[in-house]
C-alpha positions, 0 to 999 in steps of 0.5 A: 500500500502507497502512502507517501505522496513521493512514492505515488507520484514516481508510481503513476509516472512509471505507469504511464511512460509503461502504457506509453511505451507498450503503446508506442512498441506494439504500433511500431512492432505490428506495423513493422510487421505488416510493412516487412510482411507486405515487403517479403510476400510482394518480393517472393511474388516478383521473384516468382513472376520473374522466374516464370518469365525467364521460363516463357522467355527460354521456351518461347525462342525454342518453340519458336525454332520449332515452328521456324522449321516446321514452316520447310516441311514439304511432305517429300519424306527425303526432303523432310528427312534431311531438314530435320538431320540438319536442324538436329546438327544447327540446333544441337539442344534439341535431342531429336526431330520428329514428322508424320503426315498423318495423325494416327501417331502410328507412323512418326519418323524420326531423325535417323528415318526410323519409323514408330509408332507412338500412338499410346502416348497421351501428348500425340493423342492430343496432337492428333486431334488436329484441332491446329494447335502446339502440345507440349508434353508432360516432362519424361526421363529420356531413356537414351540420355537420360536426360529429363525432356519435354516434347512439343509438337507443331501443327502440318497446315494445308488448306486451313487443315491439319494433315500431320505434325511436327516436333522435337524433344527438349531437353529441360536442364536448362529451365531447371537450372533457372529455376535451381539458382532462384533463392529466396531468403537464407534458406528460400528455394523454388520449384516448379510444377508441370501442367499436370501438378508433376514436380519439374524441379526441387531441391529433393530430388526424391521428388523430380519427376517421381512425385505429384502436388497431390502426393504431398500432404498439404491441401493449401499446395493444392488449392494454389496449384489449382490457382496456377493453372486458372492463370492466378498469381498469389500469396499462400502459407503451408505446412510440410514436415512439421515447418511452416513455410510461406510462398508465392506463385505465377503461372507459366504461358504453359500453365506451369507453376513456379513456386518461390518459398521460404521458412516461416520462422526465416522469414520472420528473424527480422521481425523478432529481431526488430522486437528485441530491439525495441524491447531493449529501447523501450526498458532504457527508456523507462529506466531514465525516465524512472530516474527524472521522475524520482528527481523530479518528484523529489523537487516537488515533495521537499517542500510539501515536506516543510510545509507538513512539519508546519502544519503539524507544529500549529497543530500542536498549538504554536500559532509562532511558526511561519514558512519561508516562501521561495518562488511563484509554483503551486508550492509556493502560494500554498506557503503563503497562504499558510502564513496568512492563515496561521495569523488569521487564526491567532487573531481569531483565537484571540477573539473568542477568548474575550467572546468566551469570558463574555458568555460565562457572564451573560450564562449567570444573568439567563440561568437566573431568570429561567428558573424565575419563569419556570415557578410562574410557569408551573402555577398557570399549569396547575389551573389550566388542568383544572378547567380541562377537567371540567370540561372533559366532565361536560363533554362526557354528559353530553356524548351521554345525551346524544347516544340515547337520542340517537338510538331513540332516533334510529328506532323511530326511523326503522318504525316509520321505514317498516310501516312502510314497507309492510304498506307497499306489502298490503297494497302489493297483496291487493293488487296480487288479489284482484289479479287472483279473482281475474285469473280464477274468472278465466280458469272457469271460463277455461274448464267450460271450455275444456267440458265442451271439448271432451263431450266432442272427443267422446262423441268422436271416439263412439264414431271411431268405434263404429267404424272399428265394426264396419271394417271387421265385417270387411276384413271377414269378407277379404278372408272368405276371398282369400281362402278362395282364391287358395282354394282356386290355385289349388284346383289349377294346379291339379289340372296344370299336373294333368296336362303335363308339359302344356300346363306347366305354365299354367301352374307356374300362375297358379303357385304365385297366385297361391303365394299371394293369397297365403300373403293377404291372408296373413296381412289381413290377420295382421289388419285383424289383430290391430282392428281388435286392439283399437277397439279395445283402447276406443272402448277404455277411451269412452270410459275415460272420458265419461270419468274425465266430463264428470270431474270437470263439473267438479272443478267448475264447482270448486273454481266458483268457490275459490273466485268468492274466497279472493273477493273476501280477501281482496276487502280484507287487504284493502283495510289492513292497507288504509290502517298501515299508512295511518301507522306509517304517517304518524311514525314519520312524524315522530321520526322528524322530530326526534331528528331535531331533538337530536340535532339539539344535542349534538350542537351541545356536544359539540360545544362541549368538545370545542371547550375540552379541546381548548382546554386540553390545548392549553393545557398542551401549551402550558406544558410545551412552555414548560419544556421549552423553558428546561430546554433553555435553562439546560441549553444555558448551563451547556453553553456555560460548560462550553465557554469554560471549555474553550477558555481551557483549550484557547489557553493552549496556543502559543500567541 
């Protein structure tokens, strides 16, 4: 934990300058970093692009030879021979000179006039096509030289139409040399890549020729190498062997890749060396300025110093002790401004010194007549206590009164409110009783009606059971038919048996019509059976009705008795109705004037309560007087001990 001003002070100056410089050293160390990243990718990209050139360059002027040559074939096999026997000897870095004039491969001719057929390989494939255009093979390992060649192969035009082709073997030692001498760094290589991704060249021979990019386990090579032959320059890093390496790439006018890359950690040395470096820039430049800030502060906190021993000694009491003032700073204004209140002070001091005398005196003087006025005080009380009792006394008699006029009040009003209501009953049960004796009116009139109906369903019910008969003599009738008509089927089948095969059809006829007459007959049994029950329930009807006519004369009877009962009790309930609104109006009146008798008597409670309250208040005030004098003669005695004690402790300074 910091506590004096001097360690804060060199604490928060060493702070910042390590803030400042980590600042300055990560702005300068990241953009340091980018620039010379920026710097070595856009070099290895330039070295690349100007590698792939050298190689378009070479490969340019030897194509171009080719084509030169090709241009004198004439299809006169002894002359063609001859040219390329003399090109072979004019260009001696060619290895050998091909023709065919056809484009089945099968028939090439070389230098020596060897016929062969080299129809399997993939690049004379392609140039027989004849689309017109140069193929250049993959890279091979020469078998008579043993040397690492490419061959490319010219178009034979005539008439706008490729007729044949011819080429020559090149040799690549002198593309591999360009591209064995490019370095990069310290440790930087480069290497090359054919169309197909085979390796044409790289520091490990283990790979020349005898290795692909995709045998390489490293998926950001291969997304480059697509780039590559897409005709794409760029930047990209990579793993392999467990080293991280940083690269570049251009393509060739043959899609050929050029690599150029480098270690990693190799390229980035400068880097780290350029961090070290700034680390030791930055922890010497803290180091001095930790020591200007230890000086600086010194100078700053000396006099703070003085100025505290000061500060302490008037503490103490010694109102004699000045600063020596030196300068126009902060430091220096402080001391002056201490210098003017110390002398404030002593003149304060002596000041209330004489003030202090002066209060014990005037303390004596107070105290003396506050207990004067407490004794006067106490006797005003004593009376005023009287009256409040009094009071209190008249208060309660008359909260007395006006409970019982009150209840005498509420009891009248409830008599007045139940005469009434038991009024509006009366006349509600009379208007109840005249509608009773109109409804009775009707029910008689609706029993007449209800005598007349049923006479009529009797008389319908004695037809309906005439008519029962009338149909049993008909279905006795349809019965006799049917038995009949069986009777006659019978008879018909007989005879259709006698006729043999001419009454067959005969007694086909008989047999439906003795089927449907068994059917009407047992329909008409059906007819029979519910006939006889209808009759049966007509009878029991007739019964019924007669029972039923017999009581609706007996309910006619009691309704006559019922609607003579109503008008008794219609009378009735209108007298009792005239008694209850007399009732009703002389309690009404009572109530009104137990109201006023009320009203009397809160009026006097009120009185009353008002003169106990004033009472009470005063009595109130009286003794809030009483306090307030303690208060004072306390707050007297205090400020006496209070004047005693500051005379004690002004007694202290040094004046």
């Amino acid at each position: 934990m910091l506590k004096s001003l001097k360690q804060k002070m060199i604490t928060m100056i060493c702070l910042l300058l390590l803030v400042s410089l980590g600042s300055v050293f990560a702005v300068t160390y990241n953009r340091s970093s980018d620039l010379l990243q920026e710097s070595l990718d856009k070099e290895a990209q330039l070295s690349a692009e100007k590698l792939a050139l050298q190689i378009d360059q070479f490969l340019d002027v030897e194509i171009a030879k080719v084509e030169t040559i090709g241009k004198f074939v004439t299809g006169n096999k002894a002359q063609d021979l001859q040219l390329i026997q003399a090109a072979q000897e004019v260009n001696p870095e060619f290895e050998t000179f091909f023709f065919s004039y056809d484009l089945t491969g099968k028939n090439v001719i070389n230098f020596l006039g060897e016929v062969t057929d080299v129809s399997d390989r993939v690049h004379y494939q392609e140039a027989g096509k004849g689309e017109g255009k140069l193929v250049v093979s993959e890279p091979v390992l020469s078998k008579r030289t043993g040397n690492n060649i490419v061959t490319m192969i010219i178009p034979l035009m005539k008439d706008g139409k490729q007729y044949g082709y011819m080429g020559s073997t090149l040799p690549i030692n002198e593309v591999q040399k360009k591209v064995s001498s490019q370095t990069f760094g310290d440790t930087g290589y480069a290497f090359l890549l054919s169309k197909a991704g085979t390796f044409m060249w790289h520091p490990s021979e283990e790979f020349v020729l005898q290795k692909k990019v995709e045998d390489v386990e490293s998926t950001e090579l291969s997304q480059a190498f697509d780039k590559v032959r897409q005709g794409e320059l760029g930047e990209f890093d990579y793993v392999l062997d467990n080293v991280e390496y940083s690269a570049a790439y251009a393509p060739s006018n043959l899609n050929w890749g050029v690599f150029v890359t480098a270690p990693t950690q190799e390229l980035n040395a400068p880097i780290k060396e350029m961090s070290f470096t700034l680390v030791i820039i930055s922890v010497a430049a803290l180091f001095v300025s930790a020591a200007a800030a230890v000086w600086f502060t010194a100078q700053i906190v000396r006099p703070i110093r003085r100025l505290n021993a000061a500060v302490k000694e008037v503490a103490a009491g010694d109102l004699t002790k000045t600063i020596q003032v030196s300068g126009k700073d902060e430091v220096a204004v402080l001391s002056s401004d201490f210098n003017q209140t110390v002398s404030h002070l002593k003149h304060l001091v002596v000041g209330v010194n004489d003030s202090s005398r002066q209060v014990m005196s005037v303390t004596d003087t107070v105290s003396s007549g506050v207990d004067t006025a407490m004794d006067s005080v106490d006797r005003i009380g004593s009376s005023i206590r009287q009256i409040a009792s009094g009071a209190q006394a008249h208060a309660s008699s008359s909260n007395e009164i006006a409970t019982s006029m009150s209840d005498m009040a509420s009891g009248i009003v409830k008599i007045a409110e139940t005469s009434s209501m038991v009024s509006e009953a009366a006349q509600e049960a009379a208007s109840q009783a005249e509608t009773g004796s109109v409804v009775v009116e009707q029910a008689v009139k609706q029993i007449g009606n209800i005598g007349v109906g049923t006479s009529k369903v009797g008389t319908a019910i004695e037809r309906l059971n005439e008519r029962s008969s009338e149909i049993e003599q008909i279905l006795s009738f349809i019965t006799e038919v049917t038995s009949r008509i069986r009777l006659l089927s019978l008879n018909a089948s007989i005879e259709a048996a006698r006729a043999g095969e001419h009454g067959r059809g005969f007694a086909v006829v008989a047999e439906e019509v003795k089927k449907l007459a068994g059917q009407s007959e047992v329909s008409t049994d059906q007819i029979a059976k519910l006939i006889t029950e209808i009759r049966e329930d007509t009878i029991n009807a007739v019964q019924v009705m007669d029972v039923s006519r017999k009581d609706v004369q007996d309910g006619i009877a009691l309704i006559e008795e019922v609607r003579e009962k109503f008008d008794n009790i219609l009378s009735a309930t209108r007298n009792v109705a005239d008694h209850i609104l007399e009732v009703s109006a002389a309690s009404e009146e009572m109530s009104a004037g137990s109201e006023q008798v009320s009203a009397s008597v809160e009026e006097l409670k009120s009185i009353a309560d008002l003169t106990s309250n004033d009472a009470q208040n005063v009595t109130a005030a009286v003794e809030e007087q009483i306090s307030t004098i303690k208060e004072i003669s306390n707050s007297v005695k205090h400020l006496e001990t209070v004047a005693q004690e500051l005379s004690k402790e002004l007694a202290k300074f040094s004046l």
